[in-house]
PyMOL Python script that loads the backbone (N, CA, C, O; Angstrom):
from pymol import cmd

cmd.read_pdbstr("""\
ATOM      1  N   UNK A   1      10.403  -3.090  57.137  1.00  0.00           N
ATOM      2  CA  UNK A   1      11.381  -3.241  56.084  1.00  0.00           C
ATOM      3  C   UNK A   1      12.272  -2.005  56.092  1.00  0.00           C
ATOM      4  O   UNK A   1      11.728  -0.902  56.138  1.00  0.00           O
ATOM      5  N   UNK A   2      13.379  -2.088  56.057  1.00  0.00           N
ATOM      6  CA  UNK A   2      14.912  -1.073  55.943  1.00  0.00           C
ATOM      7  C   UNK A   2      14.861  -0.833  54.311  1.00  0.00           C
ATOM      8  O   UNK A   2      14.753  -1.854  53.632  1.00  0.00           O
ATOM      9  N   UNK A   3      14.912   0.093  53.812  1.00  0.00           N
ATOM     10  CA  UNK A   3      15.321   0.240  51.976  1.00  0.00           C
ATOM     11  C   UNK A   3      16.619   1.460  52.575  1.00  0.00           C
ATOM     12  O   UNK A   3      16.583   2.478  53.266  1.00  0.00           O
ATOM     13  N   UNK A   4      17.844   0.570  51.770  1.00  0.00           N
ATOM     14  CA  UNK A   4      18.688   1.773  52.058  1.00  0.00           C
ATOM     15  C   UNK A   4      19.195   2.868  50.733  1.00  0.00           C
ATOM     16  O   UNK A   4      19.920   2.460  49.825  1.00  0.00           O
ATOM     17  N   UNK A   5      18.778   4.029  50.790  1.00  0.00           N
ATOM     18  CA  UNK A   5      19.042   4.937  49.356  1.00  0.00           C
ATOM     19  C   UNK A   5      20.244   4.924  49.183  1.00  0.00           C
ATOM     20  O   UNK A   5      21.202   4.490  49.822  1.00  0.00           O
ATOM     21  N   UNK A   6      19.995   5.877  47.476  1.00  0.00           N
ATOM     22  CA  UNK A   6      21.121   5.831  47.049  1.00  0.00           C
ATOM     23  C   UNK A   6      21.665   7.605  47.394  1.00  0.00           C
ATOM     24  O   UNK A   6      20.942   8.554  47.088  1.00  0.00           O
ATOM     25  N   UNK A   7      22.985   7.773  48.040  1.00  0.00           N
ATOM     26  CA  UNK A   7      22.939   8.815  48.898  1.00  0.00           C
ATOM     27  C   UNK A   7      22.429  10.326  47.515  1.00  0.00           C
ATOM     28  O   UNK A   7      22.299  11.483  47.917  1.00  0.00           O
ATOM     29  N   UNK A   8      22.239   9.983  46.111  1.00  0.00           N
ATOM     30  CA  UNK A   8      22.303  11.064  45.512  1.00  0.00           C
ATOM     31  C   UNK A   8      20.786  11.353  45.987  1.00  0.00           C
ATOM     32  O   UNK A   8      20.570  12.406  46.587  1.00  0.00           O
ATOM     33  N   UNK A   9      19.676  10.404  45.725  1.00  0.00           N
ATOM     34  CA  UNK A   9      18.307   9.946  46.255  1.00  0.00           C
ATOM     35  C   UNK A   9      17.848  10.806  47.326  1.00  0.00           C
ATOM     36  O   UNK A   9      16.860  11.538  47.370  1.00  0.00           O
ATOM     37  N   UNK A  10      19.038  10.506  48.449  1.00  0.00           N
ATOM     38  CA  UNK A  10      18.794  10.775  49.718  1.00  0.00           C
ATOM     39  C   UNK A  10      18.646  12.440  50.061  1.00  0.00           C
ATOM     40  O   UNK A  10      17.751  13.067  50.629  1.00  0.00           O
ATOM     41  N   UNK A  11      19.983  12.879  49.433  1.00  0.00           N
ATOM     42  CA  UNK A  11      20.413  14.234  49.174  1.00  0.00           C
ATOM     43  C   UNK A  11      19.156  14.962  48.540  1.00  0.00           C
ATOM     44  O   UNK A  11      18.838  16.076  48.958  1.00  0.00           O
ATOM     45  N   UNK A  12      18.456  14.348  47.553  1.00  0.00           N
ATOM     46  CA  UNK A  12      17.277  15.087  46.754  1.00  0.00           C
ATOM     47  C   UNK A  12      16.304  15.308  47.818  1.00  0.00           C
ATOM     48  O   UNK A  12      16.014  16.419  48.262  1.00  0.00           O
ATOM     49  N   UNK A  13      15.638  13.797  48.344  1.00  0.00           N
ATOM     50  CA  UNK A  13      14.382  13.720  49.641  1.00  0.00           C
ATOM     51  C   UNK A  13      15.276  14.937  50.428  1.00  0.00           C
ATOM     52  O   UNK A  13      14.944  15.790  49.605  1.00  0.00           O
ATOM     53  N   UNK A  14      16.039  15.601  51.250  1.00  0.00           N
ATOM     54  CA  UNK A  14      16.644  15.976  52.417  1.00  0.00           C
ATOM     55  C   UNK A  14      15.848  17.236  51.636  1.00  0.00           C
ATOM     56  O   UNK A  14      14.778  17.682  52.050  1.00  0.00           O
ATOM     57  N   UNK A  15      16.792  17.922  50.001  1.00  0.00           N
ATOM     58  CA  UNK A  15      16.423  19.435  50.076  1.00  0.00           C
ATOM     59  C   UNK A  15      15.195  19.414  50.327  1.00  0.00           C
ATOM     60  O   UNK A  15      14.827  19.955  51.370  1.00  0.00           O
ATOM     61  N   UNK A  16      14.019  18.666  49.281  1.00  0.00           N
ATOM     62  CA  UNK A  16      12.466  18.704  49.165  1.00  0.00           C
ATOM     63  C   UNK A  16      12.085  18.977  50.627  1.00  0.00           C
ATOM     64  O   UNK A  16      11.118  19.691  50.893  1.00  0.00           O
ATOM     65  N   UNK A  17      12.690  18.525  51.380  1.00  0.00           N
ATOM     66  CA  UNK A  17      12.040  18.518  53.597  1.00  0.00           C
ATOM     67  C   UNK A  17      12.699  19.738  53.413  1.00  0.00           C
ATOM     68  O   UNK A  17      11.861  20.625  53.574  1.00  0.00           O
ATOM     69  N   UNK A  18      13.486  20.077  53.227  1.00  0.00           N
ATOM     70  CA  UNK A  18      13.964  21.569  53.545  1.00  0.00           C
ATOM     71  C   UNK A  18      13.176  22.551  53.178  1.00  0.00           C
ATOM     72  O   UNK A  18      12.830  23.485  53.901  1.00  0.00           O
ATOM     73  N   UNK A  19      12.816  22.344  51.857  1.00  0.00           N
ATOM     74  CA  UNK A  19      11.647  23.110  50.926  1.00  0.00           C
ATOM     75  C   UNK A  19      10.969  22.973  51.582  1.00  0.00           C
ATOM     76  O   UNK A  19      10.007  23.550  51.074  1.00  0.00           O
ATOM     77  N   UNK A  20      10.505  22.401  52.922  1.00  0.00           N
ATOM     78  CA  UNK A  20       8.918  22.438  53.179  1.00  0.00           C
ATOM     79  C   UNK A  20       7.844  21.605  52.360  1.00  0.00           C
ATOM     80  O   UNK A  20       6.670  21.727  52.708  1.00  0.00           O
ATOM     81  N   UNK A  21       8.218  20.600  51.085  1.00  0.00           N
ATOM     82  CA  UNK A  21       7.651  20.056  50.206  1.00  0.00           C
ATOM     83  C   UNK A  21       7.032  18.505  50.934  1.00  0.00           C
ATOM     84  O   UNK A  21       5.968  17.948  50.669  1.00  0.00           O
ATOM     85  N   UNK A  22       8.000  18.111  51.824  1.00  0.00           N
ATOM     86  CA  UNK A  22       7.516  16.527  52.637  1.00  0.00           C
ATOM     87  C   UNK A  22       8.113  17.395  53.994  1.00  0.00           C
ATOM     88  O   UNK A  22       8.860  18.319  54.315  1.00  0.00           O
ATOM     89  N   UNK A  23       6.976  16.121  54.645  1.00  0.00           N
ATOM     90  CA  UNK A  23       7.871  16.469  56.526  1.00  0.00           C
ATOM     91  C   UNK A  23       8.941  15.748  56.959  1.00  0.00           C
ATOM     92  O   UNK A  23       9.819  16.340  57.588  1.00  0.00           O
ATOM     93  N   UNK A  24       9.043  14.501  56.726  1.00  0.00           N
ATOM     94  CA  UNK A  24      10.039  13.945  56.774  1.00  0.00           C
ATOM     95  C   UNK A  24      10.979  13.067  55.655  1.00  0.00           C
ATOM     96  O   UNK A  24      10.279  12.686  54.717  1.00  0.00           O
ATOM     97  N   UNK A  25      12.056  12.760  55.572  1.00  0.00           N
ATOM     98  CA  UNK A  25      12.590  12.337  54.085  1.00  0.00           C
ATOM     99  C   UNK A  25      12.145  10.736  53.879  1.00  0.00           C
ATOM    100  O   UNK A  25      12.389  10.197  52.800  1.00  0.00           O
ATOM    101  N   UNK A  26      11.362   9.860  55.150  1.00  0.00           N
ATOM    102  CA  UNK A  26      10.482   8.927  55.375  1.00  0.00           C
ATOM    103  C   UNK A  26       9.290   9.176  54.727  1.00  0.00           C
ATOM    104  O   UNK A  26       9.123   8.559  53.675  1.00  0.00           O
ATOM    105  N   UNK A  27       8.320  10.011  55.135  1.00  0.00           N
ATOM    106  CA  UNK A  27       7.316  10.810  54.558  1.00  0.00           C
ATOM    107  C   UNK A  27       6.605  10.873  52.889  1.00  0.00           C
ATOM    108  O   UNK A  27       5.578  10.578  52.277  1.00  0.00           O
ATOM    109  N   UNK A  28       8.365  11.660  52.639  1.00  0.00           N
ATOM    110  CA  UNK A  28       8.325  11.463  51.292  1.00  0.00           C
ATOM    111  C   UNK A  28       8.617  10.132  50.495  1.00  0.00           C
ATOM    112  O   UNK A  28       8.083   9.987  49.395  1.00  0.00           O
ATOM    113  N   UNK A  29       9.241   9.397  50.882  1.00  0.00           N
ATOM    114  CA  UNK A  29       9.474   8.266  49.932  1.00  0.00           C
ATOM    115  C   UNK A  29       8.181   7.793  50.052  1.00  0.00           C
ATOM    116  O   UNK A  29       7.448   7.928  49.072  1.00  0.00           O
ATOM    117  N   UNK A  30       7.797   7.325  50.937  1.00  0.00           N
ATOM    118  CA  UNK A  30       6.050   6.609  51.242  1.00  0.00           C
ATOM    119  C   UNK A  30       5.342   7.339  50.380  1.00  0.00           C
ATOM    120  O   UNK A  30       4.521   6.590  49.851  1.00  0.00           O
ATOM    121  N   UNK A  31       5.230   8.684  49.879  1.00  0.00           N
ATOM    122  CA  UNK A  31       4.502   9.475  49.051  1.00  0.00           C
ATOM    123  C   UNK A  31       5.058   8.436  47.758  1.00  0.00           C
ATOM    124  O   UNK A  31       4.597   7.329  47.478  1.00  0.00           O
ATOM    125  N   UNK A  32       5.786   8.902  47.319  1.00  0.00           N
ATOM    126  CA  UNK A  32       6.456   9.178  45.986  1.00  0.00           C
ATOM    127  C   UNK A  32       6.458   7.046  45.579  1.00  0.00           C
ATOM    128  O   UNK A  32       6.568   6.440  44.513  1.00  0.00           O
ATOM    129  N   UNK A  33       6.342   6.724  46.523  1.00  0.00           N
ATOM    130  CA  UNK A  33       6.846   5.163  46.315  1.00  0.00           C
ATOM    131  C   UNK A  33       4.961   4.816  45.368  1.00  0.00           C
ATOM    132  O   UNK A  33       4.604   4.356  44.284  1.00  0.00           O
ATOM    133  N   UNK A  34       3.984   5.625  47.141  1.00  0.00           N
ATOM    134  CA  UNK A  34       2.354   4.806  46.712  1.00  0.00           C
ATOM    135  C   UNK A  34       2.403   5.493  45.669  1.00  0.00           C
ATOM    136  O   UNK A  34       1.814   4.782  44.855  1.00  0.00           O
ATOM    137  N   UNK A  35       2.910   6.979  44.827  1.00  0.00           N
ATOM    138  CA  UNK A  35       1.853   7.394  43.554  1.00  0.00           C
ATOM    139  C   UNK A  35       2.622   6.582  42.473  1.00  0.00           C
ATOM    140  O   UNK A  35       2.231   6.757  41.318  1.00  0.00           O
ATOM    141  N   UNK A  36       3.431   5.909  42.626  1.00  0.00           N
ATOM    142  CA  UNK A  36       4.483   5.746  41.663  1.00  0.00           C
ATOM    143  C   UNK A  36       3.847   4.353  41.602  1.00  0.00           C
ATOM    144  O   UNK A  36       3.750   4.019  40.421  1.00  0.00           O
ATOM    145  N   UNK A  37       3.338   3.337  42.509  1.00  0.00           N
ATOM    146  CA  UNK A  37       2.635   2.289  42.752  1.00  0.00           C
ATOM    147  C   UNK A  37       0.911   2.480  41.630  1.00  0.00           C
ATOM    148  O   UNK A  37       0.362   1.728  40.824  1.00  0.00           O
ATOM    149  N   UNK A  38       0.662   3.534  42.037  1.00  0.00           N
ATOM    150  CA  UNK A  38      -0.383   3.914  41.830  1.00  0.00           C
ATOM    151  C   UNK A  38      -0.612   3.961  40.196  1.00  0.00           C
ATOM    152  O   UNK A  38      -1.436   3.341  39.524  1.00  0.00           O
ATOM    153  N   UNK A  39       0.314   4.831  39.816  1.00  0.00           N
ATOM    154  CA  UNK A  39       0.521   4.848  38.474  1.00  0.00           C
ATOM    155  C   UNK A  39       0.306   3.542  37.464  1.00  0.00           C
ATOM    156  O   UNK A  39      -0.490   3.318  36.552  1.00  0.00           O
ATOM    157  N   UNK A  40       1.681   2.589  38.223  1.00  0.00           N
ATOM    158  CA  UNK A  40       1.814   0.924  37.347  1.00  0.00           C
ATOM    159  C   UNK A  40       0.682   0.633  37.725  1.00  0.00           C
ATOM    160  O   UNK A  40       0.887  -0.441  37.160  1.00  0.00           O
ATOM    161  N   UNK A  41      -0.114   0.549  38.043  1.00  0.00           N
ATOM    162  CA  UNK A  41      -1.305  -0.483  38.533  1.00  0.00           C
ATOM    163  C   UNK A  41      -2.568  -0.059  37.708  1.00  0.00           C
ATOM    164  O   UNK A  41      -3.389  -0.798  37.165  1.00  0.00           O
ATOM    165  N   UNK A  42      -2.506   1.951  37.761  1.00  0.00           N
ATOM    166  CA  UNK A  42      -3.336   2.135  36.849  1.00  0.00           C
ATOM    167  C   UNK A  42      -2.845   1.836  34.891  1.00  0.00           C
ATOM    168  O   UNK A  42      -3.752   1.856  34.060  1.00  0.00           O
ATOM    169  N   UNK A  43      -1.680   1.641  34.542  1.00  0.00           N
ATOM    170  CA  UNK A  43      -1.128   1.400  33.284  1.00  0.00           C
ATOM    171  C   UNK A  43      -1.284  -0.539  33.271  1.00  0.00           C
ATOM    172  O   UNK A  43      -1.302  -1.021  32.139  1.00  0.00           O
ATOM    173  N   UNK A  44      -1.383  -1.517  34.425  1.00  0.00           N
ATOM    174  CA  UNK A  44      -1.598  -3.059  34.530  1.00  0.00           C
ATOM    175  C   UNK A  44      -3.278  -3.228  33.943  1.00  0.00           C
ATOM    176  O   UNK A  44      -3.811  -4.122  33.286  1.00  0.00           O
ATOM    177  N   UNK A  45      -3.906  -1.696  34.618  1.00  0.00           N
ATOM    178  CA  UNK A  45      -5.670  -1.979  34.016  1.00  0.00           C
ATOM    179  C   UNK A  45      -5.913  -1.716  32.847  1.00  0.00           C
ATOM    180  O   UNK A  45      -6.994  -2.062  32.369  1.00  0.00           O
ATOM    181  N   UNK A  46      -4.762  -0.886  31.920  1.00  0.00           N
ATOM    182  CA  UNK A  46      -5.592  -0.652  30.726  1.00  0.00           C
ATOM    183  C   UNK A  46      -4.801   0.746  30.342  1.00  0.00           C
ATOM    184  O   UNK A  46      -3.680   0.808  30.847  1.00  0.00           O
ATOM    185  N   UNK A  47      -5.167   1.809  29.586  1.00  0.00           N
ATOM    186  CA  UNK A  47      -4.542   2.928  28.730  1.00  0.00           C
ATOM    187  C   UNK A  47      -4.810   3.890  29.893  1.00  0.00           C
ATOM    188  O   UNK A  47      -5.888   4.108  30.445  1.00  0.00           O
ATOM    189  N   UNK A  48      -3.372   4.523  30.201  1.00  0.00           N
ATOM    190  CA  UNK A  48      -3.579   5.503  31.275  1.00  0.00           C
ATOM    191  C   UNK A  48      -4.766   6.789  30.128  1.00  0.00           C
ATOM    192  O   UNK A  48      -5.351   6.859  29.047  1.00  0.00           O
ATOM    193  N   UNK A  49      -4.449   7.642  31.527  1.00  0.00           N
ATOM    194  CA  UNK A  49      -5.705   9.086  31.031  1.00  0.00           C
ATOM    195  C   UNK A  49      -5.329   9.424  30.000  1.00  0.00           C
ATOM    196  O   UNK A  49      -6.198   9.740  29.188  1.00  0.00           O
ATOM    197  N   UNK A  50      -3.627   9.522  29.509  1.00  0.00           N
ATOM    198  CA  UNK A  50      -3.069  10.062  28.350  1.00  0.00           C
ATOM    199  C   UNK A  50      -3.571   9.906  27.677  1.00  0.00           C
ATOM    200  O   UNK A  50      -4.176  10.727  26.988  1.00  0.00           O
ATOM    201  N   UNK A  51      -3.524   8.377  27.549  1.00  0.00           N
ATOM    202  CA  UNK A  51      -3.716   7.384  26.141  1.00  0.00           C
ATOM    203  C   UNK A  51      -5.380   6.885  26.212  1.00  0.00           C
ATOM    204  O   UNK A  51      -5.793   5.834  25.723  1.00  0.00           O
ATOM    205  N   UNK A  52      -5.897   7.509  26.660  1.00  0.00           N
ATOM    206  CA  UNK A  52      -7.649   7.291  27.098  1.00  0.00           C
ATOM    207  C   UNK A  52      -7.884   7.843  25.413  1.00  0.00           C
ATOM    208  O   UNK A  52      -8.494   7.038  24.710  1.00  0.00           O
ATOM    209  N   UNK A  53      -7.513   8.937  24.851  1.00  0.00           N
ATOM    210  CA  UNK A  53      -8.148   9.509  23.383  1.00  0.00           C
ATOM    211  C   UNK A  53      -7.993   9.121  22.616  1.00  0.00           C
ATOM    212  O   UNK A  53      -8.638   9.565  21.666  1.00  0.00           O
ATOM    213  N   UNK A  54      -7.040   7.992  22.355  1.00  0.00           N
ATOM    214  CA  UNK A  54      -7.019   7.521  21.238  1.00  0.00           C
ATOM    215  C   UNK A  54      -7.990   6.040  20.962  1.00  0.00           C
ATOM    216  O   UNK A  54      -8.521   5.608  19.939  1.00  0.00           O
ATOM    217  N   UNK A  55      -7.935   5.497  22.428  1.00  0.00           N
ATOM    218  CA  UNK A  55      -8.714   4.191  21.874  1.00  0.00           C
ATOM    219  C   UNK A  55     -10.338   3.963  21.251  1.00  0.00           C
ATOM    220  O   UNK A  55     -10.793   2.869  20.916  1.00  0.00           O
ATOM    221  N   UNK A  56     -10.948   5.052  21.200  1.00  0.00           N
ATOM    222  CA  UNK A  56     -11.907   5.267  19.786  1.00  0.00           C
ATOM    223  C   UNK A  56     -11.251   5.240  18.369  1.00  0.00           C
ATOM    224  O   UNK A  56     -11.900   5.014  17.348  1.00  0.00           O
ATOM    225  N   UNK A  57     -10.138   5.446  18.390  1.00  0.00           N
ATOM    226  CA  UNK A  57      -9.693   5.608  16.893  1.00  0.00           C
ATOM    227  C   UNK A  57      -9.091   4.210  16.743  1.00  0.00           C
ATOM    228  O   UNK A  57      -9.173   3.515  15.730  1.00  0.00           O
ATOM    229  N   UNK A  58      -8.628   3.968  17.604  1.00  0.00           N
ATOM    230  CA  UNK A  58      -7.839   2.205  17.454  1.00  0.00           C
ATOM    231  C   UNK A  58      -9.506   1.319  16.622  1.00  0.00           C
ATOM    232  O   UNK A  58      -9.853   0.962  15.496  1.00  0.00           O
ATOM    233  N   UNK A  59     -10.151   1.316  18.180  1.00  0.00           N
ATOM    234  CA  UNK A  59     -11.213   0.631  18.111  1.00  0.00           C
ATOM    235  C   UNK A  59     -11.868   0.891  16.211  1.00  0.00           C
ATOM    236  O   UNK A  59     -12.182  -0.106  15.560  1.00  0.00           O
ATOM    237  N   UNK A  60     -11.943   1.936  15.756  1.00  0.00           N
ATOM    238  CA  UNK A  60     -12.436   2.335  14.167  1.00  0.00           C
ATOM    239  C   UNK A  60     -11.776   1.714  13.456  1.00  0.00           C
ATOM    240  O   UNK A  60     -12.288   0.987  12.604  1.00  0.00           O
ATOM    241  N   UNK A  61     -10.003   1.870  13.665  1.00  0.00           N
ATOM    242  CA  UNK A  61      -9.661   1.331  12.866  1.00  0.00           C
ATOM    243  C   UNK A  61      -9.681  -0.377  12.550  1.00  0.00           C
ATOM    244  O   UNK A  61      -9.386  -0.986  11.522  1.00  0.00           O
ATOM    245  N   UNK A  62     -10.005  -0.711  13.461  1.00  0.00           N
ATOM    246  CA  UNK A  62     -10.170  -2.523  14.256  1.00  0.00           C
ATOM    247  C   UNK A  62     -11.210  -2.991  13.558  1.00  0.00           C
ATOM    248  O   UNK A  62     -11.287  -4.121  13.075  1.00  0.00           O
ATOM    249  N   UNK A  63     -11.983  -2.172  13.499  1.00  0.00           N
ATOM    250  CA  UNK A  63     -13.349  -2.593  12.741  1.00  0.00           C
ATOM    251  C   UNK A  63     -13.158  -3.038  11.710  1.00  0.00           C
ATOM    252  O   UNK A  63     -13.240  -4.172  11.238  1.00  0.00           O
ATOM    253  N   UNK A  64     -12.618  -1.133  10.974  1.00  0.00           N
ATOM    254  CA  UNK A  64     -12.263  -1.553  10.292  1.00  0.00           C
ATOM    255  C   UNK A  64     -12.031  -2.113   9.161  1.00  0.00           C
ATOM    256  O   UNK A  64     -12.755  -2.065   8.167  1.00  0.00           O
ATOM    257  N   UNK A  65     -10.610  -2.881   9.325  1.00  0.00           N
ATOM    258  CA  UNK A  65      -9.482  -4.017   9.572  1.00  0.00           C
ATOM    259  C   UNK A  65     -10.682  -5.139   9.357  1.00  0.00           C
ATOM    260  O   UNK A  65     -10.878  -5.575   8.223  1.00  0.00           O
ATOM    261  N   UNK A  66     -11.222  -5.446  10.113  1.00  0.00           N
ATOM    262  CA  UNK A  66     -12.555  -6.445  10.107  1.00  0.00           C
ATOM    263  C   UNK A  66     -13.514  -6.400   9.106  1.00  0.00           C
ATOM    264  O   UNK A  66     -14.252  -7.339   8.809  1.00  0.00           O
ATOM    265  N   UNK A  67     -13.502  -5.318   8.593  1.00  0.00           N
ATOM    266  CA  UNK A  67     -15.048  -5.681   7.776  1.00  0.00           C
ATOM    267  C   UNK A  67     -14.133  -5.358   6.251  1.00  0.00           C
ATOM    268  O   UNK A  67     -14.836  -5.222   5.250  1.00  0.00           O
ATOM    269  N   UNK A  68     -12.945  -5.266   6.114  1.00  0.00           N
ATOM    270  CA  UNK A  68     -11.942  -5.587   4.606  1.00  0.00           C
ATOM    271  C   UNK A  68     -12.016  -4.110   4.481  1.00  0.00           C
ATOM    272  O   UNK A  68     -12.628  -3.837   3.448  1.00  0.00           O
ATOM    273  N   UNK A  69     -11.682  -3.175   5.047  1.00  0.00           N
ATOM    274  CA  UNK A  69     -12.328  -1.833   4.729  1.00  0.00           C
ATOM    275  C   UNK A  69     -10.676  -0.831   4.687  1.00  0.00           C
ATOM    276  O   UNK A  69     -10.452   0.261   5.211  1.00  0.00           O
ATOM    277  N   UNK A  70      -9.705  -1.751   3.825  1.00  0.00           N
ATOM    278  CA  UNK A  70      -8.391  -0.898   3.982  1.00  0.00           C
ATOM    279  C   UNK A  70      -8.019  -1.323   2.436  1.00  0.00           C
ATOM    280  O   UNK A  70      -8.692  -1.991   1.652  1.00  0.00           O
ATOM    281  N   UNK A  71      -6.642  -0.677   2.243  1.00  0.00           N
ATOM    282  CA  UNK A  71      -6.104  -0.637   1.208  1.00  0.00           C
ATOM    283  C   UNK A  71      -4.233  -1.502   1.405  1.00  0.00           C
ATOM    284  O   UNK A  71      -3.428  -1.226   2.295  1.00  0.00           O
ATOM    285  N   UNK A  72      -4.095  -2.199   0.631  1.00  0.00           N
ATOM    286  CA  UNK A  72      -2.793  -3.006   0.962  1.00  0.00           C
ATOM    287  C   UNK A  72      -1.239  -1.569   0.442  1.00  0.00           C
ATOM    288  O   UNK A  72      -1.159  -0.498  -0.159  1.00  0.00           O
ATOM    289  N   UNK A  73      -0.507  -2.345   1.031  1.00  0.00           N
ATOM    290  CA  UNK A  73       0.546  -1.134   0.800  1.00  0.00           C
ATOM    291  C   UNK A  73       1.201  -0.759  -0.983  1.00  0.00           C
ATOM    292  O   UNK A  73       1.721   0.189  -1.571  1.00  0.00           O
ATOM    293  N   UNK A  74       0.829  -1.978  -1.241  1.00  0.00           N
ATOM    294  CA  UNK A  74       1.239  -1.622  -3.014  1.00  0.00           C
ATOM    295  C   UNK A  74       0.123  -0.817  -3.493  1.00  0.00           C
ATOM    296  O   UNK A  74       0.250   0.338  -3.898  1.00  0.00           O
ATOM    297  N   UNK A  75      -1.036  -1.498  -3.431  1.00  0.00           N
ATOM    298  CA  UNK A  75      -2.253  -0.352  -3.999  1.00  0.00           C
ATOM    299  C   UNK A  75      -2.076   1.143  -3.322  1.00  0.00           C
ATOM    300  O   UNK A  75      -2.452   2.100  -3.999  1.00  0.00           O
ATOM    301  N   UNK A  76      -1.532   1.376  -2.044  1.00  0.00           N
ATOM    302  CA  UNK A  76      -1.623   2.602  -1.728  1.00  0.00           C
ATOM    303  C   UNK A  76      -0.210   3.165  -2.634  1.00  0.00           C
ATOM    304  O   UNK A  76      -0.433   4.044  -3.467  1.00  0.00           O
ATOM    305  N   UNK A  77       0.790   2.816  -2.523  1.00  0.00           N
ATOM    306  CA  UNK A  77       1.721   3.069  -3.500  1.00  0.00           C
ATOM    307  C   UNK A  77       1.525   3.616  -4.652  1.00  0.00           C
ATOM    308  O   UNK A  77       1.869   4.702  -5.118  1.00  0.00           O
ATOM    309  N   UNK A  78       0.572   2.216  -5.313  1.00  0.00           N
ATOM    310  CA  UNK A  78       0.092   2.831  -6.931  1.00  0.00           C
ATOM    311  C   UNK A  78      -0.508   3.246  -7.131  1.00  0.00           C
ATOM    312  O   UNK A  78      -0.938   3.195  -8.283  1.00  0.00           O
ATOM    313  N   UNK A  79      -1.233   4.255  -5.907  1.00  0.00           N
ATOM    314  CA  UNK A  79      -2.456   5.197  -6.347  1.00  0.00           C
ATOM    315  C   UNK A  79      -1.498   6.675  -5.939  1.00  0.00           C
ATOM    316  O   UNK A  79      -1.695   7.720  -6.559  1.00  0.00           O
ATOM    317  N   UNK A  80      -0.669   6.596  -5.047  1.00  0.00           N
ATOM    318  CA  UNK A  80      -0.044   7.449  -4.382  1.00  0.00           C
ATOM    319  C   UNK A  80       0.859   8.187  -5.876  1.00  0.00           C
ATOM    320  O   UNK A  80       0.868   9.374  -6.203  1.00  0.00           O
ATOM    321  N   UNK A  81       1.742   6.707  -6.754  1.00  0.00           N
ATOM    322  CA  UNK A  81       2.475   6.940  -8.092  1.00  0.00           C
ATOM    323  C   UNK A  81       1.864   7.843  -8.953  1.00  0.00           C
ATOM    324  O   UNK A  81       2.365   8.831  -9.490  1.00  0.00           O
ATOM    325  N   UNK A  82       0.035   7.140  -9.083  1.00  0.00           N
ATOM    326  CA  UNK A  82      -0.724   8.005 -10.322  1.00  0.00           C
ATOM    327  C   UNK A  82      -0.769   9.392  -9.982  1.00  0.00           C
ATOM    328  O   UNK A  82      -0.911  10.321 -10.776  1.00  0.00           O
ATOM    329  N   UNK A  83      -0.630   9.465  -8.675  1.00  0.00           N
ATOM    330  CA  UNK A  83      -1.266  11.307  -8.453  1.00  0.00           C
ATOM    331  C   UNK A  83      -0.185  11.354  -8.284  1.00  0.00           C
ATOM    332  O   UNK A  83      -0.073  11.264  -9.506  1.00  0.00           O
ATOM    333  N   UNK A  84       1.064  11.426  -7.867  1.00  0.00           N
ATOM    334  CA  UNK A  84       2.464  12.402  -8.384  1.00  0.00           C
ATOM    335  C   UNK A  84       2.387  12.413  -9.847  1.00  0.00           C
ATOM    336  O   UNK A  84       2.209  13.492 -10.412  1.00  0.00           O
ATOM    337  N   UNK A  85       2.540  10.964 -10.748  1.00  0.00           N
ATOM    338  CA  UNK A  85       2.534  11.115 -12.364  1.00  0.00           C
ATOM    339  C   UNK A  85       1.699  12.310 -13.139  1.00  0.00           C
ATOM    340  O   UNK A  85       1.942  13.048 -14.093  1.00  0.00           O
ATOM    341  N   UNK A  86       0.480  12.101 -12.148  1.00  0.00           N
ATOM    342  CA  UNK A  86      -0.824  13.270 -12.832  1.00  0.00           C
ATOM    343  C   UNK A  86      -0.297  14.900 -12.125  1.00  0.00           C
ATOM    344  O   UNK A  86      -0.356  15.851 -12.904  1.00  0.00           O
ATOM    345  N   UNK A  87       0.007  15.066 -11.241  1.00  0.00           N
ATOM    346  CA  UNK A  87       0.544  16.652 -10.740  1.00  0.00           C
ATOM    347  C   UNK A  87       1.596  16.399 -11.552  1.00  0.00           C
ATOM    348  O   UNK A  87       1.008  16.880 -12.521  1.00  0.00           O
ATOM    349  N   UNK A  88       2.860  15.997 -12.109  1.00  0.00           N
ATOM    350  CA  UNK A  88       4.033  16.316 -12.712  1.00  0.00           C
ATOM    351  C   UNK A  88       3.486  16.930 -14.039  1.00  0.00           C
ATOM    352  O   UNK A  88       4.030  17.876 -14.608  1.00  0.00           O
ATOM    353  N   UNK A  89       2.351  16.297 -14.482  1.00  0.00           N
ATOM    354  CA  UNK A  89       1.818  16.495 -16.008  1.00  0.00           C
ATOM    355  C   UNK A  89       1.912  15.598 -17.506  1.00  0.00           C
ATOM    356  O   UNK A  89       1.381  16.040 -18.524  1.00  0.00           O
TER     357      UNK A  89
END
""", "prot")
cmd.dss("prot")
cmd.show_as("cartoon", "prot")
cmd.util.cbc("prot")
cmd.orient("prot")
């Protein structure tokens, strides 16, 4: 397969070979194409490494959500109202 760049693309791969960073500006795209492959495929399985810390807290809150264990947005409101009313005095 031929992929033809876009010459700003091209210009970038050329310095990086200059840098000594890839050996050839072939080289590098094949790099940069598989981690970039690599990446979507690991984000198609599920919560990259980033997002690995939060899904204990999702999962808590899911529960939960499930077992009636929240407060609706008016009650949080009107509890939120009483304690400004009660700090004002």
């Amino acid at each position: 397969m031929a992929i033809t760049l876009h010459p700003d693309q091209e210009a970038w791969l050329e310095a990086r070979v200059a840098n000594g960073d890839f050996a050839s500006v072939e080289a590098a795209a094949r790099q940069l194409l598989s981690e970039r492959i690599a990446e979507l495929a690991k984000g198609e399985d599920g919560a990259s490494d980033d997002e690995a810390w939060m899904k204990p807290y999702i999962d808590e809150g899911l529960a939960a959500l499930d077992r009636g264990a929240f407060v609706s947005l008016e009650e949080h409101k009107a509890r939120y109202a009483a304690l400004l009313a009660s700090l004002k005095g």
